[in-house]
N, C-alpha and C positions, 0 to 999 in steps of 0.2 A: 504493500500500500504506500508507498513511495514511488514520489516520480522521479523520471531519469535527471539527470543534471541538464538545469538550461541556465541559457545570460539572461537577465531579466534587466527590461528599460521602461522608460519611463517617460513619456513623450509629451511636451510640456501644450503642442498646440499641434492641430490635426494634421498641417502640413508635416509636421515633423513625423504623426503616426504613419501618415499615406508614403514616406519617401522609407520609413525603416520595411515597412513592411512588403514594398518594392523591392528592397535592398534583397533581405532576406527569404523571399519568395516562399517555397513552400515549407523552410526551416521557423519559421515565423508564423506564430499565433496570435493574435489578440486576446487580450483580454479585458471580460466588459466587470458583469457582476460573479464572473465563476463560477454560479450553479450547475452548469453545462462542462464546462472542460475541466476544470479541475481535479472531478470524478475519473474521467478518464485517464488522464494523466496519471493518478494516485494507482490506475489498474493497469500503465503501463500499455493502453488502447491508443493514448493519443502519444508522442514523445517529441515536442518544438525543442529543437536548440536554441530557439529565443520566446521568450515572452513579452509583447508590447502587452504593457498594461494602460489602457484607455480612459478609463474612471474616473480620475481627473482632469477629464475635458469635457468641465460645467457647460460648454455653450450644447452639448449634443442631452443637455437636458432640457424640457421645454414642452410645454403642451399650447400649440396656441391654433385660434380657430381664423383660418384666411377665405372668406367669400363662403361657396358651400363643401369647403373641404375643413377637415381638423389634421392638422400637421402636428409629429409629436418628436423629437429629439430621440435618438434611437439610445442614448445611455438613457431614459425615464425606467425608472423601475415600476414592476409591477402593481405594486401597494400604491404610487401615486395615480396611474392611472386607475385602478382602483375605486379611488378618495375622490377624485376630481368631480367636483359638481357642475363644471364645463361639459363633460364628458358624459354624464349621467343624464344631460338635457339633450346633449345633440347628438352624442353617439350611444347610446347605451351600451351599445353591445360591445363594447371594451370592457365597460367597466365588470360588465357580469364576465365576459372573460378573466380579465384580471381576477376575479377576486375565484375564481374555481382552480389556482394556479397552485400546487404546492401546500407549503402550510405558510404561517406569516413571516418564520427565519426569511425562505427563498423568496416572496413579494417583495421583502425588504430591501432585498441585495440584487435580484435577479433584473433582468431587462427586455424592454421591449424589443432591441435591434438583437442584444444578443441570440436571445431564442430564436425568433426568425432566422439568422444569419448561420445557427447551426442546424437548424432542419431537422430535430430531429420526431421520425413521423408520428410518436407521441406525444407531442406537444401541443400545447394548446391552441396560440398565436396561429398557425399558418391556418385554422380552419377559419377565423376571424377572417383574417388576411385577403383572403379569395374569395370570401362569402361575398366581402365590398367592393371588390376590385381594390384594393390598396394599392400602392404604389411605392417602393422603396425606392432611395434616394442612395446612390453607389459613387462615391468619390474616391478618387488614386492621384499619385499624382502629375498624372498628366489629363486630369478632367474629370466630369461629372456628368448623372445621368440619372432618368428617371427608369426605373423595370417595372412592367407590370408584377402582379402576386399570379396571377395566371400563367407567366412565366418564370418566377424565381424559383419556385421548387419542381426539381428535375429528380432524385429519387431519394435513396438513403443518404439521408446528411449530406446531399448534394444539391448543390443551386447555381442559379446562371452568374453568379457573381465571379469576375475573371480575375486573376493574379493584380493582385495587390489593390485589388479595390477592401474599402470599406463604408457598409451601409451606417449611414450618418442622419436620417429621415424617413418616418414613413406617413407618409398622408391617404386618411379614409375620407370616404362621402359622408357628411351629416344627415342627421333620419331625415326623410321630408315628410311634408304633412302626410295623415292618414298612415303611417306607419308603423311596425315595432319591431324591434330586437327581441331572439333568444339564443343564450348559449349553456345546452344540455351536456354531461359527458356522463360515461360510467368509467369509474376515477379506480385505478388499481389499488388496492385499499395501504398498501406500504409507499409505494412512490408517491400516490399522488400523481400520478402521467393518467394522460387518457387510453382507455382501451380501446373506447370510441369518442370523439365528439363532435358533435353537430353546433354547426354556426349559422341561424336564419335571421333575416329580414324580409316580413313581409309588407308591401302596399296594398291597401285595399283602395277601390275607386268609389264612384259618388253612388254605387248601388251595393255594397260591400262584397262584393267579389275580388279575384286577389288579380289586382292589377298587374304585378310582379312579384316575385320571389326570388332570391338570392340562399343558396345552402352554399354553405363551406362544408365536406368531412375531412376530420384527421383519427390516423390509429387506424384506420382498415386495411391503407394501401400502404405502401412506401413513401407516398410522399401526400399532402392534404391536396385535394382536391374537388371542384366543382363539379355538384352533382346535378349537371344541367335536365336530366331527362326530367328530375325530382320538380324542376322549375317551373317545365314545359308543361308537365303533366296538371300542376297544379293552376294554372294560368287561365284566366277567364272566368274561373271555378267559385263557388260559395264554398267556404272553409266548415266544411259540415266533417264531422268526423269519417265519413264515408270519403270524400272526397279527397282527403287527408291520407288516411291511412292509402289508396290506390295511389296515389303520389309518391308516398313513402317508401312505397313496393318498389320504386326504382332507385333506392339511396343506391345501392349499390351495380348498378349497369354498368357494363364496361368496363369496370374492375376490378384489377389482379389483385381477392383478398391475400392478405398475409395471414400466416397463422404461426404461434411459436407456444412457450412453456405457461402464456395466459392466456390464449383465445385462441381457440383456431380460426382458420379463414371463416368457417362455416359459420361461424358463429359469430365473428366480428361481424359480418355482412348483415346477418339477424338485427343486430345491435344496432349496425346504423341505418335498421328500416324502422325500428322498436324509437329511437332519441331522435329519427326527423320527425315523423310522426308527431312525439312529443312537443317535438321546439318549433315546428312548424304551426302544432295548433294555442301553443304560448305565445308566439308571436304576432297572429294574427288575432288571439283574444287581445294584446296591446295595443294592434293598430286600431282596432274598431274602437276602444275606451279615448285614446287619442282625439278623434274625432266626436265625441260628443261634449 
């Protein structure tokens, strides 16, 4: 439970993290809140000859709301977003993410960029992520760039993010009227990671049928993903439990379940027809309340 010997730095402003971690290319890790790599390290999975430690670059803290997006500094931890009564009005569905995250040690410490940034397909973050179309913000140094969430995660602990970039940003869509958030998981009862989780947004229109729908799932496949058939199905539709549940029968189409020593595939895929279901019809009991 020791990790290998690495050089550990300490990069006083971003430019300075973007140029080490260039330098030192794949020997080089970041480090934000350490919930995520540190573990591995201690098990001898992960082993950086360098450690840039990022934590102390206060600017990539920040929650702030621009036009109808909410932009959030990718060191914010957990428990802030959380907390945020910003967040709670215009996005909700963060803050019930956050707060399904771990227990309140890892909220504390842990981060929004981090988690995304490592992928891993139990994680909370990326089923948020894509549910809204988010959008990470990737800087290195020679430039910067916006990625969609529908393209950053590519499989296990892997993402489009290219040498020596670091995600510095991530901006969602605010609810709009006649909407709601929900974020359901079945939580591994010793991690705390998701076995499944479901991330919905629904709109209902001026007859309360669901104008749109938005699912994220993470924990079934390899990486989280949008469960468009689940969208399609429900689309046009009265949120009647009937309606619902035939919708939910497609959480999992077109995906390669995983299955290991907590869930089999067969059974992750149950799960995430059993927690759309549920957060689909949470969601749109909050849009309709919305509206009156």
């Amino acid at each position: 439970m020791i990790p290998e010997p690495f050089e550990y730095h300490v990069p006083k402003t971003l430019e300075e993290a973007a140029q080490l971690i260039a330098q030192f290319g794949d020997e080089g890790k970041l480090l934000a809140g350490g919930h995520s790599l540190l573990p591995l390290m201690k098990l001898r999975l992960a082993s950086p000859k360098h450690l840039i430690d990022i934590a102390r670059l206060d600017g990539l803290r920040y929650i702030n709301e621009k036009d109808a997006y909410i932009e959030i500094g990718a060191l914010t931890t957990h428990y802030r977003i959380q907390s945020s009564s910003l967040l709670k009005e215009k996005c909700p569905l963060l803050p019930m993410t956050a707060g399904e995250i771990g227990d309140v040690q890892v909220r504390n410490k842990g981060t929004l960029g981090g988690s995304l940034a490592h992928a891993d397909p139990a994680a909370d973050w990326p089923a948020a992520a894509v549910a809204l179309d988010a959008e990470l913000k990737a800087v290195s140094s020679t430039g910067e760039r916006w990625v969609p969430a529908s393209k950053f995660f590519i499989g296990l602990m892997t993402t489009a993010l290219n040498p020596g970039e670091i995600v510095t940003a991530i901006r969602f869509p605010a609810l709009p009227a006649h909407s709601g958030d929900a974020y359901l998981k079945h939580r591994h009862p010793a991690s705390g990671f998701a076995v499944v989780g479901v991330a919905v947004r629904v709109t209902l229109d001026a007859k309360g049928a669901v104008e749109s729908a938005r699912v994220g799932i993470t924990g079934v496949a390899t990486a989280a993903y949008r469960a468009s058939a689940v969208e399609e199905a429900i689309k046009g539709k009265s949120p009647t439990e009937r309606n619902l549940q035939h919708a939910a029968g497609h959480a999992a189409d077109g995906v390669e379940a995983t299955g290991d020593l907590y869930a089999s595939a067969e059974y992750r895929s149950h799960l995430a027809r059993v927690y759309t279901e549920r957060a689909l019809a949470a969601a749109a009991e909050r849009a309709a309340a919305s509206g009156k």
